[in-house]
N, C-alpha and C positions, 0 to 999 in steps of 0.2 A: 488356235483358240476356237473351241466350240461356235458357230455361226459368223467367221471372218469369213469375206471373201476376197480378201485381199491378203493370203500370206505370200511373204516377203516381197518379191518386186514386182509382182503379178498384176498383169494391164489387163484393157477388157471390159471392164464394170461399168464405165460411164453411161452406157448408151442404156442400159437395163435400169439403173437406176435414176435417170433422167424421165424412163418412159414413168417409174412408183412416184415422183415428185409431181405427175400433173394430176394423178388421178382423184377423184372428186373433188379439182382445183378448176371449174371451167373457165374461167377465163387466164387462166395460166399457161404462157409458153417459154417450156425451157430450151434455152440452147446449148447443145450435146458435140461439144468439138472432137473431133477425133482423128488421130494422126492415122497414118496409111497404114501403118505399122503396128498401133493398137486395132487396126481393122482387122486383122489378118486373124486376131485371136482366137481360142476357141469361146470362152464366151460372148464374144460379139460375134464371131463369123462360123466357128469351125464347127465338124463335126467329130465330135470326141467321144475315146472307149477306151474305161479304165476298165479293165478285167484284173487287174493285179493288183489293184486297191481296194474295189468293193466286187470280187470273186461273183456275187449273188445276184451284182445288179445290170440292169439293161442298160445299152448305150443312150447317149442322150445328144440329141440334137440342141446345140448352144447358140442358133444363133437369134441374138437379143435384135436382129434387125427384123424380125418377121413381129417384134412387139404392137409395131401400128396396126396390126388386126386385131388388136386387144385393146385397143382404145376404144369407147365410146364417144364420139365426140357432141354426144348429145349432154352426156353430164359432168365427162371431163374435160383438160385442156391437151395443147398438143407440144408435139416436140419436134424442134427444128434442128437435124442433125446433119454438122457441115464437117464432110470429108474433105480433112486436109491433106490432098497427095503431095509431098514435096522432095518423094520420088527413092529415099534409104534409110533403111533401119539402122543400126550402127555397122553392119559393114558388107553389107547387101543392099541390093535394091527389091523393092517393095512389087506385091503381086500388083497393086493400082497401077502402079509408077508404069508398069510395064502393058498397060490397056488401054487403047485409045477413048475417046469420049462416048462413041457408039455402043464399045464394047460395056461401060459401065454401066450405060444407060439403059439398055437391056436388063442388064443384073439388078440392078435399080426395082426395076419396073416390076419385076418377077415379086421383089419383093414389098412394093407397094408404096415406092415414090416415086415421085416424076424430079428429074433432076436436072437443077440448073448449075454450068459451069463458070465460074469466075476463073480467068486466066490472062487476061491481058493485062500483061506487069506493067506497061506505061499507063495502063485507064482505071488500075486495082481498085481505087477507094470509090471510084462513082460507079465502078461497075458491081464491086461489093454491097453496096448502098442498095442500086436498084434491083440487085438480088432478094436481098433482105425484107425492102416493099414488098416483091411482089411476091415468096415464102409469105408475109403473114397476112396480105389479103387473102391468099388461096385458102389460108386454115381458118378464116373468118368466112369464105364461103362454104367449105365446107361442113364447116359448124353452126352456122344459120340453116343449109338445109336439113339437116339432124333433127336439131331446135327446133325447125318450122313444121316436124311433119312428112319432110319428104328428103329422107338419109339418100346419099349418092349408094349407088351397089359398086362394093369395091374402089372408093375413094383412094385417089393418088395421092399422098399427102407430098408437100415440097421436102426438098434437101436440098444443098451446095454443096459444089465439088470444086472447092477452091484449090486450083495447082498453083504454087512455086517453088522456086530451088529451094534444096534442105540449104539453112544456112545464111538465108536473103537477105544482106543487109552487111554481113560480115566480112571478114578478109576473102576475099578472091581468091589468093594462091598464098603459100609459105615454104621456102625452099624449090623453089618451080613444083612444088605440086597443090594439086586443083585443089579447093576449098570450097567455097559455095558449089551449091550445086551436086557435092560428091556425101560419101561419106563419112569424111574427115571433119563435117561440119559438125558430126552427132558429138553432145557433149562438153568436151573440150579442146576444140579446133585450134589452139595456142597451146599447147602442156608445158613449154621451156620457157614460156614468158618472163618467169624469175629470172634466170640465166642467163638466154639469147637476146643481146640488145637488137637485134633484127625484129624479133616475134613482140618483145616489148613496145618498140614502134607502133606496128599494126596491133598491139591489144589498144594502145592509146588513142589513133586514128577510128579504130571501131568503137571505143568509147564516147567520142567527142562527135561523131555525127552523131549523136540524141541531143547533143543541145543542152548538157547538163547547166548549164546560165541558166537556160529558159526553165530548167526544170525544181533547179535551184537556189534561186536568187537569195545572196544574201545565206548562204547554206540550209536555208530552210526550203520544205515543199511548198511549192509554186500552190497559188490559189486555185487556179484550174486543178492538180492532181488532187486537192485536199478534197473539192467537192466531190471526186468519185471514188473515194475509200465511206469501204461503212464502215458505222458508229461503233462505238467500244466493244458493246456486247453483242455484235453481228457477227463478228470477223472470221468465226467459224461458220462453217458449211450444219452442223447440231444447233447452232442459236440463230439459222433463219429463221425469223418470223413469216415469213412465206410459207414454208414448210410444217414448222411447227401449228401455226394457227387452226389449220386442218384437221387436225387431234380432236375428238371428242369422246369422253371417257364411255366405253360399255359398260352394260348392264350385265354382271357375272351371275351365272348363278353358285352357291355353295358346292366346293367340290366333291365334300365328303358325300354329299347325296349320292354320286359315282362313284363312289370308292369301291374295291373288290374285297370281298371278306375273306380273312384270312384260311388258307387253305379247299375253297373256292377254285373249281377248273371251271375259268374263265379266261378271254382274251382281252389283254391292258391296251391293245389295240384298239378293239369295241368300245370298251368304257372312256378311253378320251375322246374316241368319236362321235360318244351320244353326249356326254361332253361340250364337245365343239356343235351340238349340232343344236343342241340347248341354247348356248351363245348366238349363235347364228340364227334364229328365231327370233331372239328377243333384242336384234340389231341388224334386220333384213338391210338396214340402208346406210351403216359405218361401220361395216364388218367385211372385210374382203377374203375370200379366202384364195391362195395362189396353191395348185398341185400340178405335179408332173404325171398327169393321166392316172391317178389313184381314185380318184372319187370313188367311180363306180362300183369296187369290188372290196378296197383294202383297208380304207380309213375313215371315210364319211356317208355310209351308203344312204344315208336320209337329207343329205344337203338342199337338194334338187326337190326335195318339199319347201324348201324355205326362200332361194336365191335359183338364178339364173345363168348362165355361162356369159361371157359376152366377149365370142368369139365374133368380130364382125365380118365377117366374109363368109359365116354362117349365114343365111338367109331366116334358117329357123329362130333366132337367138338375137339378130343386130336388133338396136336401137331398143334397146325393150331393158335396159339398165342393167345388167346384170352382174352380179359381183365374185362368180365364181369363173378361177381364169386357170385353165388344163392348158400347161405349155412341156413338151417333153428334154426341159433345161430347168435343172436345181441350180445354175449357175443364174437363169433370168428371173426365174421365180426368186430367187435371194434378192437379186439385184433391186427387184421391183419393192420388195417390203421394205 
């Protein structure tokens, strides 16, 4: 379908469109989970070249982690993206899986976070915890100097790199072979449970450590889960009012004013771009526009009268609000709209 980016099982997307959910959201921080294995992708990570699908077009660098240079953190908010290594995709192990903490944090850093690792499975939840403080102090201080006047050059913004086994919690082994920890956990780690009274056991056992009593007394949900479900008309990801509130309608101008007269050699390229560039005038400050390095030449050659790049590791361009964002991925540029 015209503008999905998500046909059929296709991972990837979170991280790009987590970064379009803060922007002119400033005091908004989303958090952007991402398995090892949705890491690996080409639009969060890879570098990708369809020559046999679009013949004409140039390859495109997809990865949606270098989007923290595109944040303004003076007008928008931030995004805290915690890589979960737990070490197999369904029947491999993962490029993280296979990196020491060093090695990540390098890579990390190249692309502009400072990364802190959660890994100690007997201290997980307090050491998850004081992860989590000290991720969103950093992007309060980073955001106070923006705010105040005096932007960091090349701010680190936080991340987490929380490891455990694929599988933590569940059967250990089935038939003597390994479960947790492998990758037989992907999925469906029981598939005979109908059948095998062995595997039916251990689906039971892995059932009953969550404490379904506590979770459902009386067969209803427990008062504690009721308080952390949203309300009726939240429950999709399209009716956040978080999200949504942010909308503010443009001021169009009539499009026939551009229209091209019939039999007229002109370019329908130019005409939507004086177009757009119309709009973008008369909304210097709720108009974004996202391109993969066209401005300049192909699509809107008069933007740059109107808006600003806000490239921040530009020195020319940070802190200075800008709304027009050149990234060379139609996979991030989607993601972000």
């Amino acid at each position: 379908m015209p503008g999905s980016i998500h046909p059929g099982g296709e991972l990837g997307h979170v991280l790009s469109v987590a970064y379009g959910s803060v922007l002119d959201k400033p005091d908004l921080i989303s958090v952007a989970i991402i398995g090892d294995g949705e890491a690996e992708t080409g639009p969060t990570a890879a570098y990708v070249v369809i020559p046999r699908i679009f013949p004409s077009s140039s390859s495109s660098w997809s990865r949606a982690w270098h989007s923290c240079k595109y944040i303004d953190p003076k007008e928008s908010g931030a995004v805290l993206p915690i890589l979960h290594v737990n070490g197999f995709k369904i029947s491999e192990r993962t490029i993280y899986s296979c990196m020491d903490d060093q090695e990540i944090a390098c890579l990390f850093a190249g692309y502009g976070y400072e990364p802190c690792f959660v890994e100690d499975l007997e201290n997980i939840d307090n050491e998850l915890q004081t992860a989590l403080c000290w991720a969103i102090d950093a992007v309060h201080r980073i955001q106070l100097a923006s705010r105040t006047g005096h932007p960091y050059r090349k701010p680190r913004w936080p991340m987490i790199v929380l490891r455990t086994p694929k599988g933590w919690g569940g059967p250990k082994t089935s038939h003597g072979r390994k479960i947790e920890g492998s990758f037989r956990a992907h999925q469906v780690p029981l598939p005979r449970a109908k059948h095998d009274p062995s595997e039916l056991l251990a689906l039971q056992e892995w059932l009953h450590s969550y404490n379904p009593r506590e979770l459902f007394p009386d067969g209803q949900l427990s008062e504690s889960v009721k308080r952390i479900l949203p309300v009726e008309d939240k429950r999709k990801l399209g009716q956040n009012q978080t999200l949504r509130a942010a909308r503010q309608p443009l001021s169009v101008p009539e499009w026939k004013h551009f229209a091209i007269a019939r039999g007229t050699v002109n370019s329908f390229i130019g005409a939507g771009a004086s177009f757009f560039d119309e709009t973008l005038r008369r909304n210097p400050h709720s108009l974004r526009l996202f391109s993969a390095d066209d401005l300049g030449h192909s699509t809107s050659a008069t933007a740059f009268d109107y808006a600003l790049r806000t490239f921040q590791w530009d020195e020319d361009v940070m802190n200075q609000g800008g709304h027009l964002i050149e990234v060379m991925s139609e996979h991030t540029c989607e993601g972000k709209t």
